[in-house]
DSSP file (Angstrom, degrees, kcal/mol; ACC not computed):
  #  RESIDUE AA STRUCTURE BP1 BP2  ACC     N-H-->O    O-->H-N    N-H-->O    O-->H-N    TCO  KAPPA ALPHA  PHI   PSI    X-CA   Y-CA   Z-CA
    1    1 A X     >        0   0    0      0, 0.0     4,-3.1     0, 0.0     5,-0.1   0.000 360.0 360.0 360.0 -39.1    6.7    3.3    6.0
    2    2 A X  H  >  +     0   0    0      2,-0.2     4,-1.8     1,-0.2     5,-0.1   0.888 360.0  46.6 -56.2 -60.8    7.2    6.8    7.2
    3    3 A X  H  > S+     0   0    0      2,-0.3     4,-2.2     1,-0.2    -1,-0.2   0.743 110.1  52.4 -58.0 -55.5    6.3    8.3    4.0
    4    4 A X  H  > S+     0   0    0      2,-0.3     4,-2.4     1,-0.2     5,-0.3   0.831 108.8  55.8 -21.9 -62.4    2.9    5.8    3.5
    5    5 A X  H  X S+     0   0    0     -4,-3.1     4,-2.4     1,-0.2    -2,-0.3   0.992 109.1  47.0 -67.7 -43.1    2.0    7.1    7.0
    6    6 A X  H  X S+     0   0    0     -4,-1.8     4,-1.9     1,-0.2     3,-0.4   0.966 108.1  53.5 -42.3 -68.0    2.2   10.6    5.7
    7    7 A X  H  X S+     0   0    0     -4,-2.2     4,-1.3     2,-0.3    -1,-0.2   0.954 107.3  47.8 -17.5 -79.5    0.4   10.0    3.0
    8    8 A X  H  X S+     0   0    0     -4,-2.4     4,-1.8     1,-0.2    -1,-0.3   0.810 106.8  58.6 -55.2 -28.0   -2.3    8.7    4.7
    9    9 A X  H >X S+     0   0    0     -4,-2.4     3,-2.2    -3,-0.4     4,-1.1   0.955 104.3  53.8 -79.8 -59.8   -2.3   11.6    7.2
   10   10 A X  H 3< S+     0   0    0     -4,-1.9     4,-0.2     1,-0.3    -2,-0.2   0.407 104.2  54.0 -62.0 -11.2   -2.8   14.0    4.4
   11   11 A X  H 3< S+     0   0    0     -4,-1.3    -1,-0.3    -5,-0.3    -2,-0.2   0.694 105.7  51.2 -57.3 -51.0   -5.5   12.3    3.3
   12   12 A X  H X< S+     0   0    0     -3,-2.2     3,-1.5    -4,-1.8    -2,-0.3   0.879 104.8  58.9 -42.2 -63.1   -6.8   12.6    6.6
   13   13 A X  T 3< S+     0   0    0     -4,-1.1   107,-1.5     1,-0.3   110,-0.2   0.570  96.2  62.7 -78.7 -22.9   -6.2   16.4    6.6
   14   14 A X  T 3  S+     0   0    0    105,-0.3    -1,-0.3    -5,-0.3    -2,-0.1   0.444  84.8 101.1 -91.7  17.1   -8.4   17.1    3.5
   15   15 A X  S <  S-     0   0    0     -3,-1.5   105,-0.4     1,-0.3     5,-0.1  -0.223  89.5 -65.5 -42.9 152.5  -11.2   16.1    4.9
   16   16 A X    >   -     0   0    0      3,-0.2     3,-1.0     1,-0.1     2,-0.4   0.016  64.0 -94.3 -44.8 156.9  -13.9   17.8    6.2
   17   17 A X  T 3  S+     0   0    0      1,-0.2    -1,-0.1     2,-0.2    -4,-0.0  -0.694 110.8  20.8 -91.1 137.0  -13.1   19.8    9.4
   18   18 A X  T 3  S+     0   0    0     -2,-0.4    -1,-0.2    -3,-0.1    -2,-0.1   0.135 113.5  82.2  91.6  -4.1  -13.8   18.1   12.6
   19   19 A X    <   +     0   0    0     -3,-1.0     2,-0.2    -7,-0.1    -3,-0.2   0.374  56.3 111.1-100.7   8.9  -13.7   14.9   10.7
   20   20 A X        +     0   0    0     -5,-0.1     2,-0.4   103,-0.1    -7,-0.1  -0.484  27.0 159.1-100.1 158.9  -10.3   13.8   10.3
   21   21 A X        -     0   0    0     -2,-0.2     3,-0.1    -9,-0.1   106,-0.1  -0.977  39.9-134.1-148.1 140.5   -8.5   10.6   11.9
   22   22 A X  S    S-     0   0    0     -2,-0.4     2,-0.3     1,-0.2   -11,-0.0   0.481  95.4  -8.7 -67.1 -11.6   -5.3    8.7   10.8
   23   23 A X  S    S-     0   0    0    -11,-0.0     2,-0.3     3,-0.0    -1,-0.2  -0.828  95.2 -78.1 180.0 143.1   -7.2    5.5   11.4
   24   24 A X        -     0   0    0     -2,-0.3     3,-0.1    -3,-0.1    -3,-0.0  -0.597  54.1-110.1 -54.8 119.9  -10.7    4.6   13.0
   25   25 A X        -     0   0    0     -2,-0.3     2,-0.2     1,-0.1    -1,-0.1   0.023  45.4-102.8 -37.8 165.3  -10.4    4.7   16.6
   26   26 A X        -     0   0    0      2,-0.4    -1,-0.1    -3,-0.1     3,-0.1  -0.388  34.8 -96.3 -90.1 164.9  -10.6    0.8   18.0
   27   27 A X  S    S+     0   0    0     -2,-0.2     2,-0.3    -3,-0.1    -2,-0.1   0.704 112.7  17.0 -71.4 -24.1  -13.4   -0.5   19.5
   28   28 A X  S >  S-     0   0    0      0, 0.0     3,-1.2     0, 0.0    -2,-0.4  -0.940  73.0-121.3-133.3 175.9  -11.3    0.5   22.9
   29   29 A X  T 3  S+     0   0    0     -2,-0.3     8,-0.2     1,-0.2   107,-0.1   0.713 106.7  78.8 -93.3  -7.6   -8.9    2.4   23.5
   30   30 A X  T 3   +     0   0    0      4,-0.1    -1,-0.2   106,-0.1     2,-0.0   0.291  68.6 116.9 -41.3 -22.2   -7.3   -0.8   24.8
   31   31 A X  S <> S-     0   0    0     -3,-1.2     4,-1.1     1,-0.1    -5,-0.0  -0.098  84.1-114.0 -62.9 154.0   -6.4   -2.1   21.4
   32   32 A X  T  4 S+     0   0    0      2,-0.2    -1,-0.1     1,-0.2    -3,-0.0   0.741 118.4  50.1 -65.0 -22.7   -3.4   -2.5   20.7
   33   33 A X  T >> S+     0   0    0      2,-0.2     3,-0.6     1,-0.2     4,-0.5   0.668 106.1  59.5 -50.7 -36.1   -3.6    0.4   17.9
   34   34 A X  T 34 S+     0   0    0      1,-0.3     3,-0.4    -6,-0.2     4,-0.3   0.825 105.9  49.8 -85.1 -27.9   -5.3    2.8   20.5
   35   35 A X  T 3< S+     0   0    0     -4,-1.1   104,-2.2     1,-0.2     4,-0.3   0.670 110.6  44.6 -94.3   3.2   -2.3    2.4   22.6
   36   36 A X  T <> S+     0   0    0     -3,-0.6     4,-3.6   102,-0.2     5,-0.3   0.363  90.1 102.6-107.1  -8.2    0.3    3.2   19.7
   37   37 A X  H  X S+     0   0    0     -4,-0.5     4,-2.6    -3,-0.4    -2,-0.1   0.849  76.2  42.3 -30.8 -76.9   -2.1    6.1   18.9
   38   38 A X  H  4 S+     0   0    0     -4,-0.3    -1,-0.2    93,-0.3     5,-0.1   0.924 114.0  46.4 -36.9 -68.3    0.0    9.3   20.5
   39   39 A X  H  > S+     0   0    0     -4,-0.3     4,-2.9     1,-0.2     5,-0.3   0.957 108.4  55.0 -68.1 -23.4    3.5    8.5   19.4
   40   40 A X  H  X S+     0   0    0     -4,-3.6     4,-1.6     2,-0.2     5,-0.4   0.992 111.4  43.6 -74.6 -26.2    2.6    7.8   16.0
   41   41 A X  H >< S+     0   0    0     -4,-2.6     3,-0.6    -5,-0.3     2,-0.3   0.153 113.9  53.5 -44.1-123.7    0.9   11.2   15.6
   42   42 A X  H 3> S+     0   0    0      1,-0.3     4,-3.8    28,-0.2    -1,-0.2  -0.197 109.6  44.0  -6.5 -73.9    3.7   12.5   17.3
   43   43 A X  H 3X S+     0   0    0     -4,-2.9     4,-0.9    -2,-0.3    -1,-0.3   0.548 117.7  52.8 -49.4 -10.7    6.3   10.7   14.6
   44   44 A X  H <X S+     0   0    0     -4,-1.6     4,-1.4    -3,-0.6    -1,-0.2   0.832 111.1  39.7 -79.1 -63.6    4.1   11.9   12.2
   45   45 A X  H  > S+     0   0    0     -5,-0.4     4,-0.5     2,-0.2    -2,-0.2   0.691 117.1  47.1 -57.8 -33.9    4.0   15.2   13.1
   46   46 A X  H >X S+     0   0    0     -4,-3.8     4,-1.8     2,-0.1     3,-1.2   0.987 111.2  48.4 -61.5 -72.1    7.4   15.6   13.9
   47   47 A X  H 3X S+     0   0    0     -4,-0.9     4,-2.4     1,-0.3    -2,-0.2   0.767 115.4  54.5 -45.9 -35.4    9.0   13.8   10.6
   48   48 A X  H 3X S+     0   0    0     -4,-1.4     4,-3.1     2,-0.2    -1,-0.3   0.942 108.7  43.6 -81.3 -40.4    6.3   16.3    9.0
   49   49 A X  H << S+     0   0    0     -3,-1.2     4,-0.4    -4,-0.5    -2,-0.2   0.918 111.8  52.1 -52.0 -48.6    7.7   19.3   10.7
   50   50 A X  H  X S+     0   0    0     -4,-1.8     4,-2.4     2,-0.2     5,-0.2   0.893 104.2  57.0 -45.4 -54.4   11.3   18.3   10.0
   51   51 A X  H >X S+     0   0    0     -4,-2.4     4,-3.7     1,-0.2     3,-1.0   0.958 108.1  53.7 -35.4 -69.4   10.3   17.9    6.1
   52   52 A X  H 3< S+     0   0    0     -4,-3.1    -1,-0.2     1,-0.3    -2,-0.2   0.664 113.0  38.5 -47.3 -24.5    9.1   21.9    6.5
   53   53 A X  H 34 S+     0   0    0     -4,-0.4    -1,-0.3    -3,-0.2    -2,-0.2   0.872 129.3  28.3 -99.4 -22.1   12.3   23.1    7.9
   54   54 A X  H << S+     0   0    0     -4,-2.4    -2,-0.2    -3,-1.0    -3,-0.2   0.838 101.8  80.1 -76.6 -61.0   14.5   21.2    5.9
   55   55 A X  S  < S-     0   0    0     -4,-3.7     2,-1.9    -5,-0.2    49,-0.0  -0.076  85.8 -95.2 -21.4 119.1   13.0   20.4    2.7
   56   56 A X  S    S+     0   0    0     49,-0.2     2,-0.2     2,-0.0    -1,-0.1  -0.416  75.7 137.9 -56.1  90.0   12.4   22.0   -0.7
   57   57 A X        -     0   0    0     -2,-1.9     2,-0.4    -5,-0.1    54,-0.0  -0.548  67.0 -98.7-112.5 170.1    8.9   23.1    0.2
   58   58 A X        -     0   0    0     -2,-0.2     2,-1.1     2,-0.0    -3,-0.1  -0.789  48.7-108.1 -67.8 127.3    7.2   25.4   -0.2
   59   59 A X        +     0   0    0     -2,-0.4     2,-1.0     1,-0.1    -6,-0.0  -0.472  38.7 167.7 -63.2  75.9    7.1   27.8    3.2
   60   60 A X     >  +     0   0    0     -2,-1.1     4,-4.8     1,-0.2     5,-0.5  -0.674  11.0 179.0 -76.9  66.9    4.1   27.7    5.0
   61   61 A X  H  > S+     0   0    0     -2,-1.0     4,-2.6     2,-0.2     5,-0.4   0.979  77.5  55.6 -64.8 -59.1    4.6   29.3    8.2
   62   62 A X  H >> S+     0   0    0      1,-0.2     3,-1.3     2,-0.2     4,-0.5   0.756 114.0  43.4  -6.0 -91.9    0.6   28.8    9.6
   63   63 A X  H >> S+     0   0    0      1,-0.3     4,-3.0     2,-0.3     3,-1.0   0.852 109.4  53.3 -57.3 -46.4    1.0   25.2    9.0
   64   64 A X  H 3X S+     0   0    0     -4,-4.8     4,-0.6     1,-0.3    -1,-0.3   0.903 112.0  54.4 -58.4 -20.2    4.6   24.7   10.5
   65   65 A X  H << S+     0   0    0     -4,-2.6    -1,-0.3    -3,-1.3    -2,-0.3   0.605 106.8  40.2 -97.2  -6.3    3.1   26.3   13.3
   66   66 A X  H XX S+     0   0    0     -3,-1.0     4,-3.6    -4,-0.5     3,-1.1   0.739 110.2  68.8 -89.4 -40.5    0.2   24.0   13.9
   67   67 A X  H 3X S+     0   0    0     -4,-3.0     4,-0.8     1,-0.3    -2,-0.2   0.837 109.4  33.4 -70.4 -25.5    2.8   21.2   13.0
   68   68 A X  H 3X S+     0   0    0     -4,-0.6     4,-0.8    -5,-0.3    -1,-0.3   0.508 104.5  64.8-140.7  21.7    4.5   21.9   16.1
   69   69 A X  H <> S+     0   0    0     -3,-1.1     4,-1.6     2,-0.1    -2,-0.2   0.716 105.9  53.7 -67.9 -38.9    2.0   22.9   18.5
   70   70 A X  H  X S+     0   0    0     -4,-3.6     4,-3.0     2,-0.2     5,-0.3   0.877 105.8  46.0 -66.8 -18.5    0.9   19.6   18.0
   71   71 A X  H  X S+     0   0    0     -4,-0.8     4,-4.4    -5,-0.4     5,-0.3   0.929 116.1  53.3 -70.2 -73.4    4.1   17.7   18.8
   72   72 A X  H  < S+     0   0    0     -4,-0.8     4,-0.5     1,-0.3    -1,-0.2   0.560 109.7  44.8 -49.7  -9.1    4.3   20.1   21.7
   73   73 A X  H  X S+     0   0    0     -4,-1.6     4,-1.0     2,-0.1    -1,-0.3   0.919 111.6  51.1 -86.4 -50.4    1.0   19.3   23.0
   74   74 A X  H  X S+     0   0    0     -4,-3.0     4,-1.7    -3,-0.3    -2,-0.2   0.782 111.6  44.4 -88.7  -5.9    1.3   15.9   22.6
   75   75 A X  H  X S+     0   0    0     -4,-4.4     4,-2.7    -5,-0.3    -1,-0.2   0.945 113.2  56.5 -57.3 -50.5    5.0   15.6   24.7
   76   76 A X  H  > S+     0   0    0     -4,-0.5     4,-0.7    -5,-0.3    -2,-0.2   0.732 109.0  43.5 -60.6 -16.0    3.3   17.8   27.0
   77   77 A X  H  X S+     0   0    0     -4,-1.0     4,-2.4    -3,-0.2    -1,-0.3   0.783 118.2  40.3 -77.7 -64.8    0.7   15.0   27.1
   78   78 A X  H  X S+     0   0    0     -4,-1.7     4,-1.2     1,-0.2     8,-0.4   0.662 102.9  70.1 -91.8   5.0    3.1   12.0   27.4
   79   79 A X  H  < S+     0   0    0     -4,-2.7    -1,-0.2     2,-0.2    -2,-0.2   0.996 111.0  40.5 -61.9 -67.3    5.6   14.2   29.9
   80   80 A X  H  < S+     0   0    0     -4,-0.7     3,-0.3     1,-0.3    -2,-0.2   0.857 124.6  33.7 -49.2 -57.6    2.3   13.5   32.2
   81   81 A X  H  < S+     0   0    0     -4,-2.4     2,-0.3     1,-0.3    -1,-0.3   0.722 129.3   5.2 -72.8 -33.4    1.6   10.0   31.3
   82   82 A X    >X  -     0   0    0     -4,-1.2     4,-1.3    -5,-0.3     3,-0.5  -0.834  58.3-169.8-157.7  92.2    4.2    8.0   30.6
   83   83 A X  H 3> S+     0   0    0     -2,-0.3     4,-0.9    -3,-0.3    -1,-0.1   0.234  89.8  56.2 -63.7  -5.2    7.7    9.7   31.2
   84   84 A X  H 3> S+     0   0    0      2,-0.2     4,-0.6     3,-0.1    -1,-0.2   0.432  99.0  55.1  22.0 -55.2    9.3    7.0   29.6
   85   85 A X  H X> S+     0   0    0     -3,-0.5     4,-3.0    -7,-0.3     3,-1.9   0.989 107.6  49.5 -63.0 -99.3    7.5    7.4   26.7
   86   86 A X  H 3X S+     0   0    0     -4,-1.3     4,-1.8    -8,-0.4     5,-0.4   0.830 108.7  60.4 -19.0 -70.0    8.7   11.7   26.4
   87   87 A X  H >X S+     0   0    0     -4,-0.9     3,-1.6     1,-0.3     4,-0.7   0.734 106.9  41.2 -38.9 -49.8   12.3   10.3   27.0
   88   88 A X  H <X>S+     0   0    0     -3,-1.9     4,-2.0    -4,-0.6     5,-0.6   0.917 111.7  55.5 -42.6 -67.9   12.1    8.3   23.9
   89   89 A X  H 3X5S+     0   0    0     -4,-3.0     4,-1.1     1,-0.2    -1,-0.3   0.862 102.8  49.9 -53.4 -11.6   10.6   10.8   22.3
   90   90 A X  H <X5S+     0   0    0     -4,-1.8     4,-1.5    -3,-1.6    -2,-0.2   0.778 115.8  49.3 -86.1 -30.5   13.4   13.2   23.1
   91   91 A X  H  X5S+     0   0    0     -4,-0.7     4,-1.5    -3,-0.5     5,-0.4   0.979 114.2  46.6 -64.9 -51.0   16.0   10.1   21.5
   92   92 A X  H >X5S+     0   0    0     -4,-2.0     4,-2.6     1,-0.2     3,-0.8   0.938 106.2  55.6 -64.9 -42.2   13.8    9.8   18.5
   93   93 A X  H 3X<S+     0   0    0     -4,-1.1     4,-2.9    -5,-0.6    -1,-0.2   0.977 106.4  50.4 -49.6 -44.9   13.5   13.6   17.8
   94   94 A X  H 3X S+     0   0    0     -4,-1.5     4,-1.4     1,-0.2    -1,-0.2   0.751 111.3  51.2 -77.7  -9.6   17.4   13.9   17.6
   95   95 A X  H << S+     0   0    0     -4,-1.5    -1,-0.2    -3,-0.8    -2,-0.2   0.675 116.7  41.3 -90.7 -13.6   17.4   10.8   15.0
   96   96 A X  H  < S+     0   0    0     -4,-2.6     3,-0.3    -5,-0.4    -2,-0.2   0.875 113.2  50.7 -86.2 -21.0   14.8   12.6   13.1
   97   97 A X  H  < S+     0   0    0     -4,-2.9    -3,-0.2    -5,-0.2    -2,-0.2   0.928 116.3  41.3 -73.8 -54.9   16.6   15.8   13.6
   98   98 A X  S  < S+     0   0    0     -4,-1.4    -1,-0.2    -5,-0.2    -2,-0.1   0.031  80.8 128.4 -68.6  17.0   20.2   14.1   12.3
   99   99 A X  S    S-     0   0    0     -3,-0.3     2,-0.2    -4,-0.1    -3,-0.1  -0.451  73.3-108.2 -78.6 129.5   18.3   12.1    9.4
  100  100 A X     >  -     0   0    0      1,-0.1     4,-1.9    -2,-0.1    -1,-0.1  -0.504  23.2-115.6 -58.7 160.7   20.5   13.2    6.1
  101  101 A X  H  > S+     0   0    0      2,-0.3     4,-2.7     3,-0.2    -1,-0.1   0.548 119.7  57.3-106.1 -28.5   18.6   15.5    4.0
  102  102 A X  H  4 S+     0   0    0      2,-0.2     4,-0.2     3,-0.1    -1,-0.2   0.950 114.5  40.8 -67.7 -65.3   18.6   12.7    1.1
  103  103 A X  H >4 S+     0   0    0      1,-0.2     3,-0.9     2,-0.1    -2,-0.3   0.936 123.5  42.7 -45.2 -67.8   16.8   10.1    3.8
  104  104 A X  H 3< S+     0   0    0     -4,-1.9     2,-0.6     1,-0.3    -1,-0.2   0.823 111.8  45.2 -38.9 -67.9   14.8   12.8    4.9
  105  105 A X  T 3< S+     0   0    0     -4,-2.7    -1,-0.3     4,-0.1   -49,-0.2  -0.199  73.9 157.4 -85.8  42.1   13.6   14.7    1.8
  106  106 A X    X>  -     0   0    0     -3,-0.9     4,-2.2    -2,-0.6     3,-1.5  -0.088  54.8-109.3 -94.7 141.9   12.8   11.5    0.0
  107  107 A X  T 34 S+     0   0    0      1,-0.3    -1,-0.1     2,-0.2    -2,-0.0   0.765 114.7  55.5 -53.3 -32.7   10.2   12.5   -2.6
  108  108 A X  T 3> S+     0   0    0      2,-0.2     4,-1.1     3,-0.1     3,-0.4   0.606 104.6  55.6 -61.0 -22.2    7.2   11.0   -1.2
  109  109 A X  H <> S+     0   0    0     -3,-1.5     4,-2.1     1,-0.2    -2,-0.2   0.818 105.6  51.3 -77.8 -28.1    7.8   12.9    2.0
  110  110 A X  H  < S+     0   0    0     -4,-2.2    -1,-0.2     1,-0.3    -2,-0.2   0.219 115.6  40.1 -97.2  23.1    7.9   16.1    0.3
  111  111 A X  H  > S+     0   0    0     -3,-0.4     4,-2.2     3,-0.1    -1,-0.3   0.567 111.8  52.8-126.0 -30.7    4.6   15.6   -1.5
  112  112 A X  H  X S+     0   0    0     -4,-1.1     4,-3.2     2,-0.2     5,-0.2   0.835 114.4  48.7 -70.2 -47.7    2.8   13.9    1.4
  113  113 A X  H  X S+     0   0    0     -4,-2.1     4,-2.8     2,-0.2    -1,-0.2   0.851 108.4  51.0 -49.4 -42.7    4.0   17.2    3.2
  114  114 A X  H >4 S+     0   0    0      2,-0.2     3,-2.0     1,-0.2    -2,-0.2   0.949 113.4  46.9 -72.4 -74.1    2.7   19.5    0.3
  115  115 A X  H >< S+     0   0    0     -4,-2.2     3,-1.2     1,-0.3    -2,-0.2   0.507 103.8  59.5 -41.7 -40.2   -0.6   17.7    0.6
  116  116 A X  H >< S+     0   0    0     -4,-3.2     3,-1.3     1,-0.3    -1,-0.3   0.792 105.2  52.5 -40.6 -57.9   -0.6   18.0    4.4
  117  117 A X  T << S+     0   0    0     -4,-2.8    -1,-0.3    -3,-2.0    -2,-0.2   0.147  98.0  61.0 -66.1  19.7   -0.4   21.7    3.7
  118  118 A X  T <  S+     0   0    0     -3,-1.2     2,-0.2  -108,-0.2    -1,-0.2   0.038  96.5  87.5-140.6  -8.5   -3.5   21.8    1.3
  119  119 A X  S <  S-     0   0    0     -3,-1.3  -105,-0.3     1,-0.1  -106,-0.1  -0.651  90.5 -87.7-127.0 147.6   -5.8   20.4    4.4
  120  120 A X        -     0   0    0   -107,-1.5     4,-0.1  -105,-0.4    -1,-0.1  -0.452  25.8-141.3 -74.5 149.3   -7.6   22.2    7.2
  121  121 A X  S >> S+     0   0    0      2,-0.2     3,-0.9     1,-0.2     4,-0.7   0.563 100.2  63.6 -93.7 -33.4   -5.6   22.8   10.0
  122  122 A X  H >> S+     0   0    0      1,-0.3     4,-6.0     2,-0.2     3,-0.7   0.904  95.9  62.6 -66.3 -35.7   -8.5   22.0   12.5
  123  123 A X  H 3> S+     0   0    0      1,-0.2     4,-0.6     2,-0.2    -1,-0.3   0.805 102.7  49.9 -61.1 -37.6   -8.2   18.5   11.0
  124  124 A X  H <> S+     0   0    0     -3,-0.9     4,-1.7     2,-0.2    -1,-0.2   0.708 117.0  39.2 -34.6 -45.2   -4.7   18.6   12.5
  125  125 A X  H <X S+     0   0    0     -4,-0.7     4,-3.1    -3,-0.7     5,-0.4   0.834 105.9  60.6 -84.5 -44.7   -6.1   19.8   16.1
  126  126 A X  H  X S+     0   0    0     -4,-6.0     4,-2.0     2,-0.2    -1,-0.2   0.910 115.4  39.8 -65.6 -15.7   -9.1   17.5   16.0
  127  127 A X  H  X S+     0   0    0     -4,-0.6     4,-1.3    -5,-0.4     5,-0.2   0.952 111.0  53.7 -70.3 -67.4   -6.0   14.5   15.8
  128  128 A X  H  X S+     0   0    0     -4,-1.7     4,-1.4     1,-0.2    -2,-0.2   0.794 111.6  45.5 -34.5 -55.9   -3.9   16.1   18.1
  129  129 A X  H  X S+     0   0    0     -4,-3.1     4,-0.8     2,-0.2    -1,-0.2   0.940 109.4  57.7 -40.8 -61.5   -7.1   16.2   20.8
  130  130 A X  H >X S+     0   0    0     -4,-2.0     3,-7.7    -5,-0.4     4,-0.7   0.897 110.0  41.4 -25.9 -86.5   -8.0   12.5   20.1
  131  131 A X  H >< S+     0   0    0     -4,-1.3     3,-1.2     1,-0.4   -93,-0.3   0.701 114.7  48.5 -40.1 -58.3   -4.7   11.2   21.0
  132  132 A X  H 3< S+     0   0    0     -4,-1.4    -1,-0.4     1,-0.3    -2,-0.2   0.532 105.4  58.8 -40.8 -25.9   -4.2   13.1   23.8
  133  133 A X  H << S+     0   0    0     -3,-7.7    -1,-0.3    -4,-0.8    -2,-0.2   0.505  75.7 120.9-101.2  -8.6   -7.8   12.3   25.1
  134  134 A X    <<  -     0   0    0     -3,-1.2     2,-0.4    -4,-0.7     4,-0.1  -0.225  60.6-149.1 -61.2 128.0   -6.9    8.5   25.1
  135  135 A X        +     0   0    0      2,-0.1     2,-0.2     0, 0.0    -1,-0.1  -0.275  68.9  88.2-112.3  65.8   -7.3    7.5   28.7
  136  136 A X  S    S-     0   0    0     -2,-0.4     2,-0.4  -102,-0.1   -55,-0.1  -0.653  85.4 -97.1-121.4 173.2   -4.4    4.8   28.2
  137  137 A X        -     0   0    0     -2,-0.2    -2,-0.1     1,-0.0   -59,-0.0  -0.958  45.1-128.5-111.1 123.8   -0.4    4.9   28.6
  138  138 A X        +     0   0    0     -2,-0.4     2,-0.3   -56,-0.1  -102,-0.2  -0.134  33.0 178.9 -75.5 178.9    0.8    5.4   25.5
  139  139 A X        -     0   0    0   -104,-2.2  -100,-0.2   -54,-0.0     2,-0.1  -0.953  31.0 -92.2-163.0 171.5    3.6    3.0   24.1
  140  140 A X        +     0   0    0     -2,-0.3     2,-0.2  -101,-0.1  -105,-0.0  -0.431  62.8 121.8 -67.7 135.4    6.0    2.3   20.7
  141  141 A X        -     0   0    0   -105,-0.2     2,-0.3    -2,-0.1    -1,-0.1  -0.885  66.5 -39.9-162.9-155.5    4.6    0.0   18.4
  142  142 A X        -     0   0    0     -2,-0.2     2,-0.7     2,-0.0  -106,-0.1  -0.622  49.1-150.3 -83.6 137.1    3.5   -0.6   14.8
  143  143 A X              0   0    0     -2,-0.3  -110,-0.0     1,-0.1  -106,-0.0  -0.848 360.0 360.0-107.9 143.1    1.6    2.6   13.6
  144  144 A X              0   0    0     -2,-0.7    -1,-0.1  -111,-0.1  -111,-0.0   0.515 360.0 360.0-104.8 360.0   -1.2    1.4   10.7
């Protein structure tokens, strides 16, 4: 599933700039999707980050560094909203951080990753803003 969302973000990320989303916003931000919005960037963005430091990739320091402004904006984001939320995100970073390097570096991650790096970096930010702008409390769910 992880890998599939990656995908699909990198898909996202060669798109025009200012134009990318992981999914069409909902019709409110109420949906149940709009409220799963944050963490999955987040897990997205994280797992993606992880790939970069871990991985055989190619080194793309730019992009590892957009990869984890955005995580940090958007903790810094659910620190406000939903403290709850951030804690969980602090559990789930150290299972993504202790992932074996086999789980991890699964060939679909590392190509969803390469693609990711082929993609405008504002297409990164303009996600990272969305999610963040959601004037909901995020929570854990299914991410589509």
């Amino acid at each position: 599933m992880r890998a599939l969302v990656m995908i699909l973000l990198a898909g996202a990320m060669t798109a025009a700039p200012g134009s990318a989303r992981i999914a069409e916003p909902p019709e409110t931000a109420e949906g149940p999707q709009g409220r799963t919005d944050l963490t999955c960037a987040w897990t997205m963005f994280r797992t993606a980050a992880e790939v970069g430091r871990r991985c055989r990739v190619p080194r793309n320091a730019g992009f590892q560094a957009e990869l984890e402004d955005s995580v940090s904006r958007i903790e810094a984001q659910a620190r406000q909203s939903a403290p709850a939320v951030r804690a969980q995100m602090a559990e789930r970073r150290r299972r993504i951080a202790g992932m074996a390097r086999t789980r991890l570096c699964t060939r679909a991650a590392i190509s969803s990753y390469r693609d990711m790096t082929n993609g405008e970096p504002e297409a990164m930010r303009d996600e990272t803003d969305r999610v963040i702008a959601l004037p909901i409390r995020p929570e854990w769910g299914r991410c589509l």
